[in-house]
N, C-alpha and C positions, 0 to 999 in steps of 0.2 A: 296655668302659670304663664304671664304673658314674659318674664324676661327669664331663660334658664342659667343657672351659673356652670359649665361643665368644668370638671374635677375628675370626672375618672372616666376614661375610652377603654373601649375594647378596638382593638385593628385586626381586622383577616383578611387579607384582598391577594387577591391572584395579579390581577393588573397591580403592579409597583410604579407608578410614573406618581412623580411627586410623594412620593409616600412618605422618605423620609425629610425630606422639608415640610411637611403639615404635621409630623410626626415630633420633628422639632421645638415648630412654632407651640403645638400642645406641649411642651417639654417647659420651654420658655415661659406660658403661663399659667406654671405650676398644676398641670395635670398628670394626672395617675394614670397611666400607659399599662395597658395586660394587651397580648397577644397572644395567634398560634402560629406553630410550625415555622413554615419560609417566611410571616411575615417578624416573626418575635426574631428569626436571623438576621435579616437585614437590617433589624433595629437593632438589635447587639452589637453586631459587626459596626452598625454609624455611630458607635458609643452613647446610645440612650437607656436611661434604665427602664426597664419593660420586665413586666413580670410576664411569666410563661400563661397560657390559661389553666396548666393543671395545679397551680398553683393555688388558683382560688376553686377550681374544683375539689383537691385531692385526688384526684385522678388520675391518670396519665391517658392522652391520647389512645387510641386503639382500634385495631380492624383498618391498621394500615392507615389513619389517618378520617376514616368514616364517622369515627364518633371522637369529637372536639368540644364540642360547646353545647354539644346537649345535657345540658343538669342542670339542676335549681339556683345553683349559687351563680350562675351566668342568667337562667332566665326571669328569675324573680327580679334579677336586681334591672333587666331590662324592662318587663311589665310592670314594676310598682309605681300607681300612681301617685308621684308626688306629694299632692293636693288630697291625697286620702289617708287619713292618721293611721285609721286599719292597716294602710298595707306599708306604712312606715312604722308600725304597731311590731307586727311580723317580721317584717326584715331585722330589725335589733331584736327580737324572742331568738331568732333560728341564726343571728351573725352575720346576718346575708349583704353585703354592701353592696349600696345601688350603682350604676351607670348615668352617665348623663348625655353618652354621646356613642354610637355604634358605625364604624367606619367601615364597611365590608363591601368587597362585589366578586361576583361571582367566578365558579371555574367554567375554564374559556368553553362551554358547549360546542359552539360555533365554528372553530378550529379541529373539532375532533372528527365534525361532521365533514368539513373542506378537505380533511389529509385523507379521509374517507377511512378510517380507523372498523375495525374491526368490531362488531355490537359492545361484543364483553368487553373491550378496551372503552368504547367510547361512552358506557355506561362506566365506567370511574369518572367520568367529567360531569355527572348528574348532580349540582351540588344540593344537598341538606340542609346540613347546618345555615349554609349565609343564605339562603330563602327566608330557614326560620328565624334569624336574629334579624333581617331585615325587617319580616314583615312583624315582628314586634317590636322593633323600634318605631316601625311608621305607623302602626295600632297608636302607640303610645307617644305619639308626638307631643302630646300637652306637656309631658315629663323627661321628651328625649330626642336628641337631637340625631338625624341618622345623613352618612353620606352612605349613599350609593355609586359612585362614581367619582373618581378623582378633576373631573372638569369643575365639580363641587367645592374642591379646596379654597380655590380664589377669595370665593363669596363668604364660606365660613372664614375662612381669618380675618375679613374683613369687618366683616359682622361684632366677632370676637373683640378684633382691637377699637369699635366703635363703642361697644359698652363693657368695657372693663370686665372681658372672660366673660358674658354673657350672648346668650342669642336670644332673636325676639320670635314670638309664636310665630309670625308671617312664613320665616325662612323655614320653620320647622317642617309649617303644613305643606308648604311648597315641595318640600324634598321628600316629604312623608307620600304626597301625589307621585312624584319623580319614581319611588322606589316600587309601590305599587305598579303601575303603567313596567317598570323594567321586570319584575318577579312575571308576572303575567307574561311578555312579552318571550322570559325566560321559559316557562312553562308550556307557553303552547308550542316555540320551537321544538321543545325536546318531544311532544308531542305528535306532532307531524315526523319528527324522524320514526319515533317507534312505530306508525301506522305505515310507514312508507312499504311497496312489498319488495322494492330495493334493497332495502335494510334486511341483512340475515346471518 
């Protein structure tokens, strides 16, 4: 799919810088807004309508926040390729409505490592879920548009207001590279901590 139309976001992000102005501008052209946790507040509290994610789960949140957006009705609608009748076949059999855009970045690693936090503390900053929705949105770039990073907003709305609520493959694959290179980057840090014989 070389031009994507986005209509429905998913937001989770730890960093909030710019959130709710891209959060807006997606508000502005007519997109369907779900979130989790602190980001579905801060979009309540700036009066946007934003559905919860256990809403399209059924679920509720749990394990303290560990498990969010692991289920079918969040990752089907992330992996389904567009351009494949089968997996647009499936999604209306099972109710599953797709995504078009995954906005997420991670819990601060980095910071827990710097305050020199305690293992079992700084093992709650290991994040899950936004690994796995990242690195399925950037799998799935043909079908979905993912930011990793709020430095990213600029360019999407820009993109956005150039074709009429669409984005063109280049940006996709671009960002799909961007999120990769950052998961990776993610991964080996928290890597190097757990081997450290400092760490205990």
């Amino acid at each position: 799919m070389e031009l994507l139309p986005i209509k429905r976001a998913l937001l989770s992000v730890s960093d909030k810088t710019g959130l709710v102005e891209f959060a807006s501008f997606l508000h502005s052209a007519g997109v369907e807004l779900v979130s989790t946790g602190g980001t579905w507040k801060t979009l309540s509290e700036a009066g946007l309508p934003v559905a919860p994610v256990s809403q399209v789960t059924g679920f509720p949140e749990i394990l303290g926040g560990r498990v969010k957006t692991l289920h079918p009705h969040i990752h089907a609608g992330v992996l389904a390729d567009k351009d494949n009748p089968e997996h647009l076949k499936t999604l209306g059999e099972l109710h599953i409505l797709p995504f078009d855009c995954i906005c997420v970045n991670l819990y601060n690693f980095a910071k827990a490592v710097r305050e020199g936090q305690a293992l079992k503390d700084a093992v709650e900053q290991v994040d899950i879920g936004g690994p796995t929705l990242l690195r399925a949105a950037a799998k799935n770039f043909h079908s979905m548009l993912v930011a990793p990073d709020p430095a990213d907003y600029p360019a999407i709305m820009t993109e956005l207001k150039a074709n009429d609520g669409q984005v063109g493959l280049s940006l996709r694959r671009k960002l799909a590279s961007k999120t990769f290179q950052a998961t990776s980057a993610y991964d080996a840090m928290i890597a190097d901590y757990f081997a450290s014989p400092s760490v205990g």
